[in-house]
N, C-alpha and C positions, 0 to 999 in steps of 0.2 A: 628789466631783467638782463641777464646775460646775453645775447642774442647769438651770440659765436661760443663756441667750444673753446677758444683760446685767443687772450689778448697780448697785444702788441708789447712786444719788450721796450721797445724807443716810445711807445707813448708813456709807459708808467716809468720810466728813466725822464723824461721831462719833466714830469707832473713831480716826481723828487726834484729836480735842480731848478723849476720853479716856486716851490716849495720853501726850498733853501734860501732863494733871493728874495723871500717877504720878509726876511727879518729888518731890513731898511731900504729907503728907498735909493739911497746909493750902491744898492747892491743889483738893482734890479735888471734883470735881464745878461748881467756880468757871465758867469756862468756859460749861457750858451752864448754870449761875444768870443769866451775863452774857447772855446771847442768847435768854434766855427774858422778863428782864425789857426789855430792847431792844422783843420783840416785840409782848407787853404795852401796851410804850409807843406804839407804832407804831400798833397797833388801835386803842386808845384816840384815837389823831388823825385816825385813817380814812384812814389812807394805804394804797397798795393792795396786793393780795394779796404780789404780786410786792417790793414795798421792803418789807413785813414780814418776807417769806423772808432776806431779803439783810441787815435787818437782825439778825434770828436768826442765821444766815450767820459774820457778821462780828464778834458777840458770844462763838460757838463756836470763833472761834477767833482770837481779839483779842491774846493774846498769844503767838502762835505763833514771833514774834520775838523773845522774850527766849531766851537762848542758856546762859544759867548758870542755876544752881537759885538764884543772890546775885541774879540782874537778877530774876526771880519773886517774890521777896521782896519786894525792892524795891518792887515793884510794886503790891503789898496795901498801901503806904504812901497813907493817903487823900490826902494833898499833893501826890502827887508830878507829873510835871511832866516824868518822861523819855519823849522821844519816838523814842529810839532805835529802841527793839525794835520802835515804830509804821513805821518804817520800812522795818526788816527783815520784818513780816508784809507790807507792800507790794510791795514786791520777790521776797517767795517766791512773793506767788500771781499779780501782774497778768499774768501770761504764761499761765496755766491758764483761757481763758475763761471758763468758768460761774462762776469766782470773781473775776475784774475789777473787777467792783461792790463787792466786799466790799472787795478789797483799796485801793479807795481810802477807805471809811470807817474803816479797820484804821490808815491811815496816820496820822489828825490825831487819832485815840482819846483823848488825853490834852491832848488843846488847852483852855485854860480859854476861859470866854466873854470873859473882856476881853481876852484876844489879839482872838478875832474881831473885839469889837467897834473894834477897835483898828486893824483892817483884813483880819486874816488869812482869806486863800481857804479857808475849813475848810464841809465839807457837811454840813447838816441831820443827817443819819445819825450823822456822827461826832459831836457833841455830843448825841443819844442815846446814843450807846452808849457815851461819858463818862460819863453819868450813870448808865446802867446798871451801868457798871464798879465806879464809885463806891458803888451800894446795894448791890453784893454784897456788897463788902470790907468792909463796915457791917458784915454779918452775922454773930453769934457762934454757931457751930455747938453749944456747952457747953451754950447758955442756948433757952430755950423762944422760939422764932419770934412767935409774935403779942406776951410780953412786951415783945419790944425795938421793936413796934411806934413806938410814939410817939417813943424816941427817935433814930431810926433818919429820922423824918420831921422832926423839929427839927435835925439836923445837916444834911440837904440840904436845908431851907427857909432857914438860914440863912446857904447861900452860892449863894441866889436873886441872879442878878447880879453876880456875881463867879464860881464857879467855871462855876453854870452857866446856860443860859438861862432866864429867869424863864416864859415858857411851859412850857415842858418841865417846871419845877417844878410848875405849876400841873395839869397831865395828868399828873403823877406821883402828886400829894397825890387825885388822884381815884381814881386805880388803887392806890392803898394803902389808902382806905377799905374796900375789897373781903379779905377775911380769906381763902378761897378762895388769893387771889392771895399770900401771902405764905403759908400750907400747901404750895401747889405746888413755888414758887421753894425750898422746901430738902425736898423730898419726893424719895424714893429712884427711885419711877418718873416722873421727870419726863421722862426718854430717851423713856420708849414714849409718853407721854403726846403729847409734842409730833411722835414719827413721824406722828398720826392729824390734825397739824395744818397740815402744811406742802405749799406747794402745786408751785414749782418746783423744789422740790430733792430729790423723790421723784424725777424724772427719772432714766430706767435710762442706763447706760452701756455703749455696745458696748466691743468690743476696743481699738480705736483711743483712747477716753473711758478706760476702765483701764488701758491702760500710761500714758496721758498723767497721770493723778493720783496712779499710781506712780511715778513722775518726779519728780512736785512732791513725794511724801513724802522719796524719797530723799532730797532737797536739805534738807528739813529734818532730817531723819535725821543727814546727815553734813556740813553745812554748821556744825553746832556746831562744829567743832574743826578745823583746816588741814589733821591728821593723819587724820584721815576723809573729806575734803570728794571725793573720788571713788572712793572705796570701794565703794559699793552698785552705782554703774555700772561698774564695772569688775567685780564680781559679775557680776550682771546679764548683761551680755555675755561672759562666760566660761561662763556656765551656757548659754544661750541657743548659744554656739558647739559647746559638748560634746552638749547634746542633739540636734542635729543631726546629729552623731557617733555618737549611741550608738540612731539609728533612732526620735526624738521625730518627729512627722506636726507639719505649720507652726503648727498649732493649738497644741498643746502646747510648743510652742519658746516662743511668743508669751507663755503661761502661765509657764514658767520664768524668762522674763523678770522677768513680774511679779512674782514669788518674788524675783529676785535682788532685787531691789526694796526689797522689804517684809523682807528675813528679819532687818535690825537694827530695827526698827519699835520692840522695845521697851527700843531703849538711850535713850528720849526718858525714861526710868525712869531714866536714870543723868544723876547731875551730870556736867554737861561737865567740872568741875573734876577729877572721877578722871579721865576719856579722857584727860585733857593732863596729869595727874601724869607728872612724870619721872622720879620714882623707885616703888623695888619698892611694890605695892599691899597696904595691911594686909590681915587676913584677913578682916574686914569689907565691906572696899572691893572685894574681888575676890567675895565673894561677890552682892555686889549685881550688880557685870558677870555673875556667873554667869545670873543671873535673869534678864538680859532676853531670851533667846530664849522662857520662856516666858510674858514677857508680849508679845512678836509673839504668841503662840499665843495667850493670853486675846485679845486684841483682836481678833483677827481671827474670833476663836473666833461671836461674832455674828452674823458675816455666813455663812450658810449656805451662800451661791453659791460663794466660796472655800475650802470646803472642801480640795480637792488643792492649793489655790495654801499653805494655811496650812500644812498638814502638807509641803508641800516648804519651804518659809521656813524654819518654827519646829523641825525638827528637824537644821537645818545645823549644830548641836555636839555630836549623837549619834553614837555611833562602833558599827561593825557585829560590836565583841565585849563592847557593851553597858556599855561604861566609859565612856558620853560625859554629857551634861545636858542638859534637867534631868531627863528622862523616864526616861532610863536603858532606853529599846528600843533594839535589835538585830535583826540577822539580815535576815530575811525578813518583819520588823515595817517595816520600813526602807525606805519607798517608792524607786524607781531618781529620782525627779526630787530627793529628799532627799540623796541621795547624790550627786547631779548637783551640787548647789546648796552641801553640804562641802566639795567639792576644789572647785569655782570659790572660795568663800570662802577657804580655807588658800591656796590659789595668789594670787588676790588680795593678801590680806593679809601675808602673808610676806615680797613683793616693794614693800610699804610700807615709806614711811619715818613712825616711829611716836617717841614725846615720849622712850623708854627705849630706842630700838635703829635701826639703819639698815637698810632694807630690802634682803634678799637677793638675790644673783646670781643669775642667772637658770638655772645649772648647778646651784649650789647650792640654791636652790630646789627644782629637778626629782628632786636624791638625797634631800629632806627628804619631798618626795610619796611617793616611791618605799618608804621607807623607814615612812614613817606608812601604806602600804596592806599589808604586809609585818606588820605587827602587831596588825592586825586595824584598826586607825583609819580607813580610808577606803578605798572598792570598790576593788578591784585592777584592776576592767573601766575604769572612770572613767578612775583615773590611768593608763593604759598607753594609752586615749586620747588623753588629755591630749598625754601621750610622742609618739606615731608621728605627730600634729599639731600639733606643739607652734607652728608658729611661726601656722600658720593663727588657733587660739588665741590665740597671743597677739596680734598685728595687732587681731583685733578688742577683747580688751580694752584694749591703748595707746589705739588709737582712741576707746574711750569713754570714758576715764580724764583723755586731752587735751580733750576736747569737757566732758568736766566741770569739770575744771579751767578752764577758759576763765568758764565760767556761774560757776565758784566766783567769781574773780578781778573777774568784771563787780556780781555781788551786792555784794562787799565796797565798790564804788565805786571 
């Protein structure tokens, strides 16, 4: 259960920018290298508590706009020079206050300094954490960390004034001389390390602060692909409508929410290139979508406070005669908000239109529920819910599925 009235902003800010870093394994842990050395840099200039956080912040999660596991790649290219996906991390978060700040340093991430000096409006932040970006992707995971020292500090000296600001270089080559500080930067506990360092983004979150960041995951969640881009909220509000239905207290409606939310959290693990395949998926490809419910479940697996938010999320492809994944529970294993949270999913997504199929009637839909609770695949209590309100139901999922759609259509520009 929930055990606290409000969790942690920096833990579900992690559990996103580790999220982020499944999609390969040269990504892994990047993310928070990026925002650890940002932060680094920040100290070392004696900027304040507060633009340390924001820079760490915005380091953690600096590419949350690349949308393909090719734009990622891309990305570890030390030239490179796209500002796209700076964009799209702009646009995902300015609308989530506590993160505003970040997402405008998110935005010019990859501005060289002779743009700036050239005139462009880019902020102090964002050519930090250029340069942070820049010393991670330096870094060879293969080869021993202090070895690549020196020449790790000859390639960013050498585009002192050109890629980046020649200060910044100069409070960099000081913060390299320090051996500590490059142990850390590819040290395994660097997560715990820097929870004991940060000062506003420990900040708890009530109810209103976690649906609201549950929101923003979702967009990133299903904003990858056109064919997901209102998925989660239409989840979300179908779960949210059934448990009201099925005697959820306002409290746990609000929770289910959350869930509908969070419960693709770890298809940030799947190339957007499978989700938009239009033809049948190898036996590889489907096996990796198999996996992402449970990595919702590893990630969220951290945060203790979501306990029932995680086990309703992360076992919405479990079926209650034990033939489902990846856990493979059943029965009376099978939390009723997990079951809630399956038939809002199969209803939802059925009624999609998806890269390999057109989404189902809404008659036909209701015999395909009918029919999956009949075989043991989903509560029989649920769907006969579903059935005897069906329109109430769906009202409010339309509803949230056009309101998504709209914030889809306004991100794309």
């Amino acid at each position: 259960m929930i055990r606290r009235q409000q969790v942690s902003l920096f833990d579900m800010l992690m559990g996103l920018s580790r999220a982020v870093d499944l999609i390969s394994n040269e990504m892994v842990n990047h993310h928070v290298q990026v925002g650890y050395i940002a932060l680094c840099i920040g100290l070392e200039m004696g900027l304040s508590p507060e633009e340390q956080d924001m820079l760490f912040l915005a380091g953690a999660l600096h590419d949350i706009g690349a949308l393909s596991l090719q734009e990622r790649l891309d990305a570890l290219d030390f030239e490179t020079q796209d500002h796209l996906h700076g964009e799209r991390g702009y646009r995902f978060l300015r609308k989530f206050s506590p993160l505003a700040p970040a997402a405008e340093l998110i935005r010019c991430h990859h501005t060289p300094w002779r743009t700036v000096q050239e005139g462009a409006d880019v902020p102090l932040g964002s050519c930090i954490l250029h340069l942070a970006d820049r010393i991670a992707v330096l870094i060879d995971d293969d080869e021993e960390i202090l070895q690549q020292v020196p020449g790790i500090i000859a390639r960013i000296t050498a585009e002192s004034g050109e890629m980046f600001m020649p200060e910044l270089v100069e409070v960099f080559q000081r913060v390299a001389r320090r051996q500590h500080f490059w142990l850390y930067t590819v040290s395994n506990s660097l997560y715990w390390s820097l929870g004991k360092r940060l000062g506003p983004l420990t900040m708890e979150l009530d109810m209103e602060g976690l649906i609201g960041i549950s929101q923003l995951f979702s967009r990133i969640i299903d904003f990858r692909s056109q064919f997901t881009a209102t998925h989660s909220q239409g989840v979300a509000a179908s779960a949210k409508a059934l448990g009201m239905l099925m005697g959820f207290s306002a409290r746990e409606c609000q929770l289910i929410r959350v869930a509908g939310h969070l419960h693709d959290l770890g298809k940030l693990a799947v190339p957007a290139e499978i989700l938009e395949k239009p033809g049948k998926l190898t036996a590889a490809e489907y096996n990796l979508v198999k996996g992402h419910s449970f990595y919702t479940y590893h990630i969220l697996e951290a945060i203790d406070e979501l306990e029932t938010i995680r086990l309703w999320a992360a076992f919405h492809h479990e079926r209650l005669d034990g033939n489902g994944y990846p856990f493979q529970v059943n029965g009376d294993q099978l939390p009723l908000g997990a079951r809630i949270v399956a038939v809002a999913d199969v209803f939802t997504a059925i009624t999609e239109d998806r890269p390999y199929r057109v989404g189902m009637e809404l008659d036909e839909a209701l015999w395909l529920l009918r029919k999956m609770a009949r075989e043991g695949a989903l509560d029989g209590g649920v769907v006969a819910a579903l059935d005897d309100n069906f329109s109430q139901v769906n009202s409010m999922r339309l509803k949230a599925q056009e309101d998504a759609q709209r914030e889809y259509m306004e991100f794309q520009g």
